[in-house]
VEXKOLFI-471080 format. One record per residue (C-alpha): x, y, z; residue in one letter. Coordinates in pm, whole numbers, padded with zeros to 5 digits, always signed. Layout:
% VEXKOLFI-471080
XYZA
...
END
This chain:
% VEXKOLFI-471080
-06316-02930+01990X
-05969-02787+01943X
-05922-02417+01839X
-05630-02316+01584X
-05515-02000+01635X
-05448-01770+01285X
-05103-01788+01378X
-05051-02193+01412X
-05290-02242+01080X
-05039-01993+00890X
-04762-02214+00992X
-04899-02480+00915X
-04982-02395+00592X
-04613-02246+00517X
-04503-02593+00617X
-04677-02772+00428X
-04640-02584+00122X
-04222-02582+00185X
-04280-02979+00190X
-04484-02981-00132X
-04740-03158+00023X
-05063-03098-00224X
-05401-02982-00099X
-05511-03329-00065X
-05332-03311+00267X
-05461-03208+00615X
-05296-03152+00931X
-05337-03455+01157X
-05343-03304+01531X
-05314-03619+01797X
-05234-03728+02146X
-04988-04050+02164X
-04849-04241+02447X
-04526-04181+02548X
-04308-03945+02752X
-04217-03857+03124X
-04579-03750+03171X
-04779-04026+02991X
-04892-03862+02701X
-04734-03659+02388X
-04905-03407+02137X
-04828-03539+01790X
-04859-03321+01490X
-04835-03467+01151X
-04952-03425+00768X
-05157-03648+00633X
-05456-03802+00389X
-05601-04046+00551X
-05879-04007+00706X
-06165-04268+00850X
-06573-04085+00910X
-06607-04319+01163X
-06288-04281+01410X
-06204-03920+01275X
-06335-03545+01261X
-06245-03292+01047X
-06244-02887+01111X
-06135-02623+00850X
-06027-02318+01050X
-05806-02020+00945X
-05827-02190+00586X
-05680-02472+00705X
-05816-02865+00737X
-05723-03077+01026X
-05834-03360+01129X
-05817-03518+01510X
-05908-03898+01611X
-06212-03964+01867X
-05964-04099+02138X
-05747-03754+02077X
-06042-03549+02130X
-06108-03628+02470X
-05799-03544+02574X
-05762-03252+02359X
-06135-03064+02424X
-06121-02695+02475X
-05738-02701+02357X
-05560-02416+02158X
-05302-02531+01924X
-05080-02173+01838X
-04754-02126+01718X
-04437-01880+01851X
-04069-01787+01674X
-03965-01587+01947X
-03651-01603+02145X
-03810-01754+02486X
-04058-01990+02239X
-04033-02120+01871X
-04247-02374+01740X
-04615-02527+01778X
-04744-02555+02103X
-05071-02649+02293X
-05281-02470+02555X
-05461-02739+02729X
-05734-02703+03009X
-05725-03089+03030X
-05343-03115+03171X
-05259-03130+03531X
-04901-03210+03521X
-04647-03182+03252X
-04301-03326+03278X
-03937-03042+03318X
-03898-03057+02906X
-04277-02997+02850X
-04250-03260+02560X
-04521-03459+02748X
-04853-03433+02981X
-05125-03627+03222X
-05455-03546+03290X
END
């Protein structure tokens, strides 16, 4: 399972709400191929959703959704956000990583 902090489900919700996106939509939270590293977190909005290759958590008030193949690479993960001056944005705490490229746009395990 991957936690959502109060923080990243707040911003979440402010972004969705700035898109008009209605409450029919969930945050998709997902792990894609691609990068210097091998793998990319991909965070999108979303209403589709399949029982059989999905789950779906509520946390914070807030529904998201990750795919069966995302979860194994995303178990015991912490998705928070920043707006800082050294950090802004969404960004994962991962147990599962071991390498992550210079940019820290992408990961292995």
């Amino acid at each position: 399972m991957i936690t959502v902090t109060e923080t990243a489900a707040t911003a979440a919700q402010a972004t969705k709400e700035r898109s008009k996106y209605g409450e029919e939509y969930f945050l998709r939270i997902g792990v894609v191929g691609g990068g210097c590293s091998g793998f990319a977190y991909k965070l999108t909005f979303d209403t589709k959703y399949d029982e059989t290759k999905d789950t779906r958590y509520e946390m914070h008030g807030m529904s998201y959704v990750v795919d069966k193949k995302s979860s194994l690479f995303l178990d015991g993960a912490t998705l928070n956000y920043a707006d800082g001056i050294e950090r802004q944005g969404f960004y994962f705490d991962n147990p599962n990583v071991v390498k992550t490229c210079g940019c820290g746009s992408s990961f292995s395990v």
